[in-house]
DRENDO-1510 file (C-alpha; in Angstrom, 1 decimal, always signed):
<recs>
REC; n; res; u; v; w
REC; 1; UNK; -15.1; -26.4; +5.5 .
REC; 2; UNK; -17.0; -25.9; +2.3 .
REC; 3; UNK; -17.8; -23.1; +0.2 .
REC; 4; UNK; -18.6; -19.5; +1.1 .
REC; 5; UNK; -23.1; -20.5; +0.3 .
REC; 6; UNK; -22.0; -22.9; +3.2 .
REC; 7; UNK; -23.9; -21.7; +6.2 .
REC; 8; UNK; -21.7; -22.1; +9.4 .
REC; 9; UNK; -24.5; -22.7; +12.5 .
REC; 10; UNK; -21.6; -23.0; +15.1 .
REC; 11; UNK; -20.0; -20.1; +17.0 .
REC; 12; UNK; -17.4; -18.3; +14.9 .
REC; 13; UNK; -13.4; -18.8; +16.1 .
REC; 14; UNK; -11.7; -16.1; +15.4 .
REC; 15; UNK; -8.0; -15.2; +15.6 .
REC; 16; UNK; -6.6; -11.6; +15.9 .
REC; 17; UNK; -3.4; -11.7; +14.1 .
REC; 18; UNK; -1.3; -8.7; +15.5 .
REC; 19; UNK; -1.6; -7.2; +19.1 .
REC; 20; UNK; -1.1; -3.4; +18.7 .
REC; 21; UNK; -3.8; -0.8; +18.9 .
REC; 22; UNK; -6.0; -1.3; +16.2 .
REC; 23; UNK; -6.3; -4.9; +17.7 .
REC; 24; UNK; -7.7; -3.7; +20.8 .
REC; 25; UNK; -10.7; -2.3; +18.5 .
REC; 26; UNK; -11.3; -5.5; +16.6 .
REC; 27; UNK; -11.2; -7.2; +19.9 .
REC; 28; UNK; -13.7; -5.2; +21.2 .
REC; 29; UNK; -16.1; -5.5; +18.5 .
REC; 30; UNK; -15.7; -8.5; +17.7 .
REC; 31; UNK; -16.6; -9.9; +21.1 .
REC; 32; UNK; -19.6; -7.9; +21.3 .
REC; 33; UNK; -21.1; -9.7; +18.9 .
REC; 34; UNK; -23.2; -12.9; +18.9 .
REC; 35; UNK; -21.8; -16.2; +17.5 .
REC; 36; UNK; -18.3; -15.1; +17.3 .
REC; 37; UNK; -16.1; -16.5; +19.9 .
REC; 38; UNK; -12.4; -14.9; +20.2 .
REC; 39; UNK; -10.0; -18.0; +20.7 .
REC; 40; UNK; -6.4; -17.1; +20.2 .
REC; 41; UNK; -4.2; -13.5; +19.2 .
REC; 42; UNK; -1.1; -13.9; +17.2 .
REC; 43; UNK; +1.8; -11.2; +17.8 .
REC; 44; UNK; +5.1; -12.4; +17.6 .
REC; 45; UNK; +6.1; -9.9; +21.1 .
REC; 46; UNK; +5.9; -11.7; +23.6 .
REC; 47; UNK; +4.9; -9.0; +26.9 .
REC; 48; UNK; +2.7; -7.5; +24.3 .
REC; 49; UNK; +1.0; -11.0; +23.1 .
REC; 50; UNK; +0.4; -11.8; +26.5 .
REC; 51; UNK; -0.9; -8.3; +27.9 .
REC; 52; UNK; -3.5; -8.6; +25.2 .
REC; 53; UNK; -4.7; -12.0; +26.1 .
REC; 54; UNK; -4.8; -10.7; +29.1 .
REC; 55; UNK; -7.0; -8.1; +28.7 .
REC; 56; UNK; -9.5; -9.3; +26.4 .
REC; 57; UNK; -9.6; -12.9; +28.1 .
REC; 58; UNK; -8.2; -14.7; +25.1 .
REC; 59; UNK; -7.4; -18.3; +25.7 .
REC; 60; UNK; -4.7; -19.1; +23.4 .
REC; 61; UNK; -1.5; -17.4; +22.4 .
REC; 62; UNK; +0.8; -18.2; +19.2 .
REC; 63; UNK; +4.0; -16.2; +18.1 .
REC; 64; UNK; +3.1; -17.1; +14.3 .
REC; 65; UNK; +0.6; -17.6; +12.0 .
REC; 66; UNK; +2.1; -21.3; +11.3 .
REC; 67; UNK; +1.5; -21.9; +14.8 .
REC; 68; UNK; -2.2; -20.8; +15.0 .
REC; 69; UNK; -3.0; -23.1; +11.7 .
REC; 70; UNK; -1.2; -26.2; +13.2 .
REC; 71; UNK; -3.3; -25.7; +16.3 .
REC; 72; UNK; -6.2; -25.6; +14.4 .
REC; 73; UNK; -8.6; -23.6; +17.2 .
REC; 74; UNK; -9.9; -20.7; +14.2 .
REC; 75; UNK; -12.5; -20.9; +11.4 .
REC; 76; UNK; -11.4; -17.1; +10.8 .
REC; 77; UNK; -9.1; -14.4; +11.5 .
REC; 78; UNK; -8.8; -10.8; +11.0 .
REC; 79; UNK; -5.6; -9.7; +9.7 .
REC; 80; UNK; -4.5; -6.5; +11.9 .
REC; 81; UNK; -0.9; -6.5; +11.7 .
REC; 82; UNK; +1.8; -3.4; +10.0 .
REC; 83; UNK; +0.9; -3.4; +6.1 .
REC; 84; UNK; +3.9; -5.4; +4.2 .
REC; 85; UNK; +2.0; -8.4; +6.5 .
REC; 86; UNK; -1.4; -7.9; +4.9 .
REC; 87; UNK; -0.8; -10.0; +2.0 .
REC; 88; UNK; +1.5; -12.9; +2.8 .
REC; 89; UNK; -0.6; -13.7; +6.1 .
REC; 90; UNK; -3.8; -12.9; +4.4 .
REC; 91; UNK; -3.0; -15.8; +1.6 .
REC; 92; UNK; -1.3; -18.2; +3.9 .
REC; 93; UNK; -4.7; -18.3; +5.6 .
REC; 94; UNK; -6.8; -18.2; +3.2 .
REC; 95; UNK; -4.9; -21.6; +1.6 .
REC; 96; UNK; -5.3; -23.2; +5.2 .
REC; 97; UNK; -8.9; -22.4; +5.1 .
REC; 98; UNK; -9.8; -19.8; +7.1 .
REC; 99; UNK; -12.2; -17.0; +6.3 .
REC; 100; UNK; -9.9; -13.7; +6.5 .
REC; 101; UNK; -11.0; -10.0; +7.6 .
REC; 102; UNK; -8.1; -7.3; +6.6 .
REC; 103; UNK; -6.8; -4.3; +7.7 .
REC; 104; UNK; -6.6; -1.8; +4.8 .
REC; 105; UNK; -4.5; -0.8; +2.8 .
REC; 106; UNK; -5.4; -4.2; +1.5 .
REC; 107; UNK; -2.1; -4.4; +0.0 .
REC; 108; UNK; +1.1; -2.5; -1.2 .
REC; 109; UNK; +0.1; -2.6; -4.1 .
REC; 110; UNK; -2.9; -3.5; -7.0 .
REC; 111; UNK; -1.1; -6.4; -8.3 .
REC; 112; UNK; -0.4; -7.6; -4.6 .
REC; 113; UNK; -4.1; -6.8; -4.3 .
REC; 114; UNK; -5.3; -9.2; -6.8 .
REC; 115; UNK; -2.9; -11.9; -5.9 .
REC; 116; UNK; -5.0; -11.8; -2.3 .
REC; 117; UNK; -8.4; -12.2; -4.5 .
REC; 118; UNK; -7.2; -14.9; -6.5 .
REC; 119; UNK; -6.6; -16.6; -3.1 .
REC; 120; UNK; -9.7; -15.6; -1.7 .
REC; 121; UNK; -11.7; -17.0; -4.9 .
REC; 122; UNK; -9.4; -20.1; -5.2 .
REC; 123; UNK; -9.9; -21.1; -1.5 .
REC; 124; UNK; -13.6; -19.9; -1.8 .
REC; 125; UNK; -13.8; -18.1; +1.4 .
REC; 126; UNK; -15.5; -15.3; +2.8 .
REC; 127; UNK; -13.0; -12.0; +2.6 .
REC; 128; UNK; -13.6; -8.6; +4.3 .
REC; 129; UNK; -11.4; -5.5; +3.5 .
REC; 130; UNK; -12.0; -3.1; +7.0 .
REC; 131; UNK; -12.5; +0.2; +5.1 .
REC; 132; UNK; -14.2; +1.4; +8.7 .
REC; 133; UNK; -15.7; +4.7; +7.5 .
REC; 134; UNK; -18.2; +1.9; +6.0 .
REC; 135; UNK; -19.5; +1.5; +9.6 .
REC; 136; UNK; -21.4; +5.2; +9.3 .
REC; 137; UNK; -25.3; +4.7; +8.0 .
REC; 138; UNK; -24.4; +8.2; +6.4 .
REC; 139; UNK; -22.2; +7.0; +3.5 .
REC; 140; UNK; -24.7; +4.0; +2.9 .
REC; 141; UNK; -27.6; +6.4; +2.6 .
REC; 142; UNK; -26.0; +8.7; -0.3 .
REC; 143; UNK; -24.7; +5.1; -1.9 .
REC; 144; UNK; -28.6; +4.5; -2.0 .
REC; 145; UNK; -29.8; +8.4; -3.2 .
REC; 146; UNK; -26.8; +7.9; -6.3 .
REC; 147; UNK; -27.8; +4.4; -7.2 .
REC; 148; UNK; -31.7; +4.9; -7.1 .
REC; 149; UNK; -31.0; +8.0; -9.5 .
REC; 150; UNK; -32.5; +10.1; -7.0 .
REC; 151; UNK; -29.5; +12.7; -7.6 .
REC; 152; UNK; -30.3; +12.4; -11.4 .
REC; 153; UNK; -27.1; +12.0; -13.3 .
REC; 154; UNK; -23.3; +12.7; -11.4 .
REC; 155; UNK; -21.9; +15.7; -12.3 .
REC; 156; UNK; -19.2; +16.7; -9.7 .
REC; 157; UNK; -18.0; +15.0; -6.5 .
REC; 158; UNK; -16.1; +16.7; -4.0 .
REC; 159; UNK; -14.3; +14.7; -1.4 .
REC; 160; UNK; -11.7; +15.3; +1.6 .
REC; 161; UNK; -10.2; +13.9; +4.5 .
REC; 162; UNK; -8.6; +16.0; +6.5 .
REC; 163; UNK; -6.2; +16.0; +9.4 .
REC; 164; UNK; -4.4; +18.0; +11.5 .
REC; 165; UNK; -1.3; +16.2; +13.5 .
REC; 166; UNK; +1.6; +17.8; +11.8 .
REC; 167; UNK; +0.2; +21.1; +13.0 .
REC; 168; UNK; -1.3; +20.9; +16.4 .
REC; 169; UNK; -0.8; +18.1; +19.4 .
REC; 170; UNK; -4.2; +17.0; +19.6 .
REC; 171; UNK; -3.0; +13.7; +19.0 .
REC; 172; UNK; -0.1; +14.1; +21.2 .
REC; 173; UNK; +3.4; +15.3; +20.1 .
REC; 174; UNK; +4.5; +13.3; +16.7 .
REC; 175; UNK; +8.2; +14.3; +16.8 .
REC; 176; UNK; +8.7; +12.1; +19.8 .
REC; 177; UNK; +6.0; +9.1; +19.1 .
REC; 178; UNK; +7.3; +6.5; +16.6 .
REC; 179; UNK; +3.6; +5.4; +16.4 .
REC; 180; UNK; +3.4; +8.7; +14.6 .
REC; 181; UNK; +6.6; +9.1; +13.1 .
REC; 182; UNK; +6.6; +5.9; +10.9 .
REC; 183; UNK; +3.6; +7.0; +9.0 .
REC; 184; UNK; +5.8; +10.1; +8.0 .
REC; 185; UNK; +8.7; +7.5; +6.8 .
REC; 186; UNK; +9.1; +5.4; +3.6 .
REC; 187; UNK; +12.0; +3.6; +5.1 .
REC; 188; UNK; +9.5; +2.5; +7.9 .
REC; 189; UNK; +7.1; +1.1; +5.3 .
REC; 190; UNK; +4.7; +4.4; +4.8 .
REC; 191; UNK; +2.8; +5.0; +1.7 .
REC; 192; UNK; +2.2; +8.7; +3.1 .
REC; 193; UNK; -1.0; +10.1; +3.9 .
REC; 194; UNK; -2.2; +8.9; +0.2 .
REC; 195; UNK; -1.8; +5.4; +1.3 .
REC; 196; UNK; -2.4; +5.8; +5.0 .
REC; 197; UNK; -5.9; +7.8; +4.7 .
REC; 198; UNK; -6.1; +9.0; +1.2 .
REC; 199; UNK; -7.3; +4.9; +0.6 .
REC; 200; UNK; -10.0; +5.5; +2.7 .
REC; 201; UNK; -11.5; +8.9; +1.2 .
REC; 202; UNK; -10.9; +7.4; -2.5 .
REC; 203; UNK; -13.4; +4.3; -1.2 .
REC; 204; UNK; -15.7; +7.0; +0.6 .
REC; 205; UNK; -15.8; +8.8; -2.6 .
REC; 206; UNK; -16.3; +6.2; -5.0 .
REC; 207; UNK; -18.5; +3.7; -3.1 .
REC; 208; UNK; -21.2; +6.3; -3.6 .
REC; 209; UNK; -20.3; +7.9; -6.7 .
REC; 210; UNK; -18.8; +5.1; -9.0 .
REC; 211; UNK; -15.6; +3.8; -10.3 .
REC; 212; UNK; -12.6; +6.0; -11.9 .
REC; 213; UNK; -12.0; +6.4; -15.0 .
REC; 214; UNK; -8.8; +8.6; -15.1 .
REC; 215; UNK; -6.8; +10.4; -12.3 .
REC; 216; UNK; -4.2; +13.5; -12.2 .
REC; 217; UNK; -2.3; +13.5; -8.9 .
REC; 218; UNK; -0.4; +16.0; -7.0 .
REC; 219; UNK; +1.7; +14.4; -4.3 .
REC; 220; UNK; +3.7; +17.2; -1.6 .
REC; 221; UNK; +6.1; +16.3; +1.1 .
REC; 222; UNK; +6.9; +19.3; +3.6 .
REC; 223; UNK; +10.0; +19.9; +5.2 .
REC; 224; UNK; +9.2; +19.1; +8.9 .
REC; 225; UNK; +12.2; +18.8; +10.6 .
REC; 226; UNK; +15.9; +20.0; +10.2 .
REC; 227; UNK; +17.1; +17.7; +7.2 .
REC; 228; UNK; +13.8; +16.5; +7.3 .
REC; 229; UNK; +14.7; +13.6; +10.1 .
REC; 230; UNK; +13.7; +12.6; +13.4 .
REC; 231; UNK; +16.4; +10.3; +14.8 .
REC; 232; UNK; +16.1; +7.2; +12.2 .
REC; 233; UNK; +13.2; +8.7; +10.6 .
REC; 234; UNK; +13.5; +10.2; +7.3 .
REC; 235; UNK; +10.2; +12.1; +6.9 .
REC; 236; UNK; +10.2; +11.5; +3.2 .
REC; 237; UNK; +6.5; +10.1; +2.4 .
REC; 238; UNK; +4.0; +12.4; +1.4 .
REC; 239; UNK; +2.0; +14.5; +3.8 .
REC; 240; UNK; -0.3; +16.2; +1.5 .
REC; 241; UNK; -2.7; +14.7; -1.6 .
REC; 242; UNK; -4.8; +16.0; -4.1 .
REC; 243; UNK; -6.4; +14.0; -6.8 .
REC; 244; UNK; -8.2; +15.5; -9.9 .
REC; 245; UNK; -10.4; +12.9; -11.4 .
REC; 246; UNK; -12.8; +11.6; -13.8 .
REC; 247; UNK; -15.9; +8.9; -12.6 .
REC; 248; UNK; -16.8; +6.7; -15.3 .
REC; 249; UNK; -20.2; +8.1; -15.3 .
REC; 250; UNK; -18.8; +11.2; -16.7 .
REC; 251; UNK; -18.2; +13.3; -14.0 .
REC; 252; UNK; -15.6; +15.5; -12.7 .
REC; 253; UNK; -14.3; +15.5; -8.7 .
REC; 254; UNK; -11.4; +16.2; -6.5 .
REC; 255; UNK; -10.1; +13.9; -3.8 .
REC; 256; UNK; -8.0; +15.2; -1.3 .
REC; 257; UNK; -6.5; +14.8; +1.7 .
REC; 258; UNK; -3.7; +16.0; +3.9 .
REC; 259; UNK; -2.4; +16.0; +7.7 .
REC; 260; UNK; -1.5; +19.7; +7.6 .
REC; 261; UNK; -5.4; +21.0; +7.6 .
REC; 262; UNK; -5.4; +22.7; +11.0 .
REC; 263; UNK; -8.8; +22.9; +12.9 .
REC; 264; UNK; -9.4; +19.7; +11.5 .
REC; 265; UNK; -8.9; +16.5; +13.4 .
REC; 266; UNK; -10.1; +14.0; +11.7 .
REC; 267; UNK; -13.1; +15.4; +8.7 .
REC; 268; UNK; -13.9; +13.3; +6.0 .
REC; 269; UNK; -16.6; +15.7; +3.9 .
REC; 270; UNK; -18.0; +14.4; +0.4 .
REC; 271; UNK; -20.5; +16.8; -1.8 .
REC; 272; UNK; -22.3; +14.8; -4.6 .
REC; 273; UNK; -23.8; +17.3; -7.5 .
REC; 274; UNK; -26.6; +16.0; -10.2 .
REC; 275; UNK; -28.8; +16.8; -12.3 .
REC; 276; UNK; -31.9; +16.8; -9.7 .
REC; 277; UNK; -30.1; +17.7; -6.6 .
REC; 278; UNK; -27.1; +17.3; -4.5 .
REC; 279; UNK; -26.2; +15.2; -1.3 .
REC; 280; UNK; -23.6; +15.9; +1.4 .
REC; 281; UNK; -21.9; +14.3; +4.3 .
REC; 282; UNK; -19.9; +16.3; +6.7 .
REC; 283; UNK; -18.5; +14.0; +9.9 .
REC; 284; UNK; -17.8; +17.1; +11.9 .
REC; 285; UNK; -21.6; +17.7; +11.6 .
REC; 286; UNK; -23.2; +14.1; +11.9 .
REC; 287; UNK; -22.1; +10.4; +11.0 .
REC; 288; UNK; -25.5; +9.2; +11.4 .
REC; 289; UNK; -27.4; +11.7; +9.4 .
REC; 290; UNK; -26.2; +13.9; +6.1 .
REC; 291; UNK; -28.2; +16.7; +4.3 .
REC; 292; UNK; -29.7; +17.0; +1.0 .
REC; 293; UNK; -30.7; +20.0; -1.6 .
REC; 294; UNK; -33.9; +18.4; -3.8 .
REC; 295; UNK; -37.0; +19.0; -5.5 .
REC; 296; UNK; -38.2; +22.6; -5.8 .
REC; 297; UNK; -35.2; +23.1; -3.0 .
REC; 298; UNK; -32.9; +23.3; -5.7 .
REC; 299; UNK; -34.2; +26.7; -6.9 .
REC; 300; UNK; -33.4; +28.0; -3.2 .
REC; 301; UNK; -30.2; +26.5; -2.7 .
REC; 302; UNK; -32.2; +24.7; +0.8 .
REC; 303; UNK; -30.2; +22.2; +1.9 .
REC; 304; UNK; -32.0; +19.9; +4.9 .
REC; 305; UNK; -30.9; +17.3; +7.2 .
REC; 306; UNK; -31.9; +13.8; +7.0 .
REC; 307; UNK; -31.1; +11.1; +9.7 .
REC; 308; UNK; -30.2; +7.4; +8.2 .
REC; 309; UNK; -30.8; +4.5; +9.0 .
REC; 310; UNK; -28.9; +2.2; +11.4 .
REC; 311; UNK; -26.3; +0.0; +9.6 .
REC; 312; UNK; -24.4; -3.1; +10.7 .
REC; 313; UNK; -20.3; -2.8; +10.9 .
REC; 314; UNK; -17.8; -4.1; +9.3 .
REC; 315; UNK; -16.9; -6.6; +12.4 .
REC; 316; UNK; -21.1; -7.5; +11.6 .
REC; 317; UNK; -21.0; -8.1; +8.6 .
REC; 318; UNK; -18.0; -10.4; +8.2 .
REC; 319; UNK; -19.7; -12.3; +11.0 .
REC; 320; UNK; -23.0; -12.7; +9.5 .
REC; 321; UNK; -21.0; -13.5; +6.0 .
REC; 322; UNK; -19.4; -16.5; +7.2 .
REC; 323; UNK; -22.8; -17.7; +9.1 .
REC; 324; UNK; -25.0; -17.0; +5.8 .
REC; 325; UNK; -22.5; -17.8; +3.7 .
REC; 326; UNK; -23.0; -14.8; +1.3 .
REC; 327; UNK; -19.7; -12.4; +1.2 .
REC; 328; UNK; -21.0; -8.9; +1.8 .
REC; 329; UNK; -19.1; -5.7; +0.9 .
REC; 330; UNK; -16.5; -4.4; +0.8 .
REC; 331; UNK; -14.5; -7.8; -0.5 .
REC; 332; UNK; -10.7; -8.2; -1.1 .
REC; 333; UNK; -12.1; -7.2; -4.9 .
REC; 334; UNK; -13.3; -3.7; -3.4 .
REC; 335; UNK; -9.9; -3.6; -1.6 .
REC; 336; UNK; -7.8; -4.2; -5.0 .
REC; 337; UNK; -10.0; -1.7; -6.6 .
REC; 338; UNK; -9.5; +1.0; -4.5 .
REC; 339; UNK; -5.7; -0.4; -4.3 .
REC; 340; UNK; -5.6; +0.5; -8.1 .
REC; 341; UNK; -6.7; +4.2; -7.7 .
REC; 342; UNK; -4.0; +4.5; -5.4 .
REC; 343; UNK; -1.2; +3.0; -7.7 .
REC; 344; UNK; -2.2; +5.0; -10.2 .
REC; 345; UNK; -2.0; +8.3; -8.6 .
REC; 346; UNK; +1.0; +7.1; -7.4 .
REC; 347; UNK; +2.2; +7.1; -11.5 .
REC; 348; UNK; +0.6; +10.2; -12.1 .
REC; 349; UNK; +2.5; +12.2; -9.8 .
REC; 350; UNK; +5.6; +11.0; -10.9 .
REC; 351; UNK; +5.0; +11.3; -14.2 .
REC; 352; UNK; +3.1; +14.7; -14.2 .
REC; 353; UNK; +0.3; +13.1; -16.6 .
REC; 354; UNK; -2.9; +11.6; -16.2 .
REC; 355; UNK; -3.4; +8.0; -15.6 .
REC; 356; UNK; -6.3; +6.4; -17.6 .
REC; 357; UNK; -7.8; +3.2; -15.0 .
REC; 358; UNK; -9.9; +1.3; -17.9 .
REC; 359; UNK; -7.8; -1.7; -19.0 .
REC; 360; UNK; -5.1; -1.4; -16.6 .
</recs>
């Protein structure tokens, strides 16, 4: 198949490997767009494997990833299966060939993360990590303010995401909804709200602002239930996150996230300060625009909104990779680097101490 400056002029074949809800998403997108041609779903449930078929008009069905390759009907997949998955399935395609799009967390873990881009770069094709807050023009437009120098030189970054499912039912009532529950359960292969949404706000964060250079983590895990289970749920993973870091550009920031910030559904809200002025994105308020304090507006503290420009999503963009041939961000690289952060505050709060990220 070549090399990822290959151009591929045919129709795209892609393979969604896992049928549950996200799926239905990547489905969707992906068959919106042009040149991609969805040809067979993995998912090792039968009823399930075939109900999605089904409904996105899929023509072939495999219970494994061994049986897809041997049928050879993909040039790509997208990997959209629980996370222990990511990494096997990701490198068993990627050695058969196949471009690969993955789910994030990219892995369980950074060293797990850089095995999968060592596979990537061995096999030389194109790799996508679906951070999907990427899809927002907003966060792509302060990316552009920091790195033109428009916001002068970094000085504090303020970042959150912020949920509210353990105390409201928006979302429908978690005690009783093992889609829910598992997220709340190491046992059940969570990483907690660190590793479930805290990896998304650490790349929101830092896509704009810069790499990491040390992190101090807090970790908290509330008592939710009476001996803190739900049938064969242990609610043991952390529910609550809060990072104190240092960019390599020198400045200071806090990441945090939790599930218990009520009023809050789903907010992800990142304040960048510099020396010439300061930038802001607030998805409660806009996704597609975000608001900046600059120029003489700085002496007034006058913040005004600016609307971005319209940006291609992540489903896009791994398209138009494997047709150009040039791998667009965010990579398996980004994934492992983000995957670090994590394993590092991870460290840190069981250790109490900061955890320096240069030379790890």
């Amino acid at each position: 198949m070549g090399n990822p400056t290959t151009k591929h002029t045919k129709a795209v074949r892609l393979a969604i490997v896992g049928a549950g809800g996200m799926a239905n998403t990547h489905a969707t997108q992906f068959k919106a767009i042009r040149g991609c041609r969805l040809t067979a779903v993995v998912e090792i449930d039968d009823a399930r494997r075939a109900a999605f078929a089904a409904t996105h008009g899929i023509p072939a069905q495999f219970a494994t990833v061994d049986e897809l390759l041997a049928a050879d009907v993909a040039d790509a997949v997208t990997i959209v299966t629980p996370d222990a998955f990511h990494a096997p399935l990701s490198i068993r395609c990627l050695r058969a060939g196949l471009h690969v799009m993955c789910e994030k967390p990219l892995a369980l873990d950074y060293a797990e993360a850089r095995r999968m881009v060592a596979a990537a770069k061995t096999a030389e094709r194109i790799n996508l990590v679906n951070f999907s807050y990427r899809n927002w023009p907003c966060i792509h437009a302060v990316a552009q303010l920091v790195h033109e120098g428009t916001l002068g030189q970094i000085r504090h970054v303020e970042a959150s995401y912020l949920q509210s499912w353990l105390s409201s039912n928006a979302w429908g009532e978690w005690r009783t909804t093992p889609a829910w529950l598992w997220r709340l359960s190491r046992r059940h292969g969570s990483a907690g709200v660190l590793g479930d949404i805290g990896v998304h706000i650490v790349d929101f964060a830092t896509y704009p602002a810069g790499s990491l250079r040390s992190v101090f983590a807090n970790l908290a895990t509330f008592a939710k239930a009476p001996r803190n289970r739900v049938g064969e749920y242990r609610l043991d993973a952390n529910d609550s996150a809060v990072l104190n870091v240092e960019f390599a550009n020198g400045a200071l920031g806090v990441i945090h996230t939790t599930r218990w910030s009520t009023g809050h559904l789903n907010r992800l809200h990142l304040k960048i300060s510099g020396t010439l002025g300061g930038a802001e994105i607030d998805s409660e308020r806009s996704t597609t625009s975000y608001r900046v304090c600059l120029g003489q507006d700085v002496h007034t503290a006058t913040w005004r909104d600016v609307e971005a420009r319209p940006t291609a999503t992540n489903y896009q963009r791994f398209i138009r990779s494997i047709r150009t041939g040039r791998n667009e961000q965010p990579d398996f690289a980004r994934g492992a680097e983000v995957q670090r952060v994590l394993d590092a505050a991870f460290t840190s709060a069981q250790s109490r101490r900061p955890v320096a990220l240069r030379g790890r």
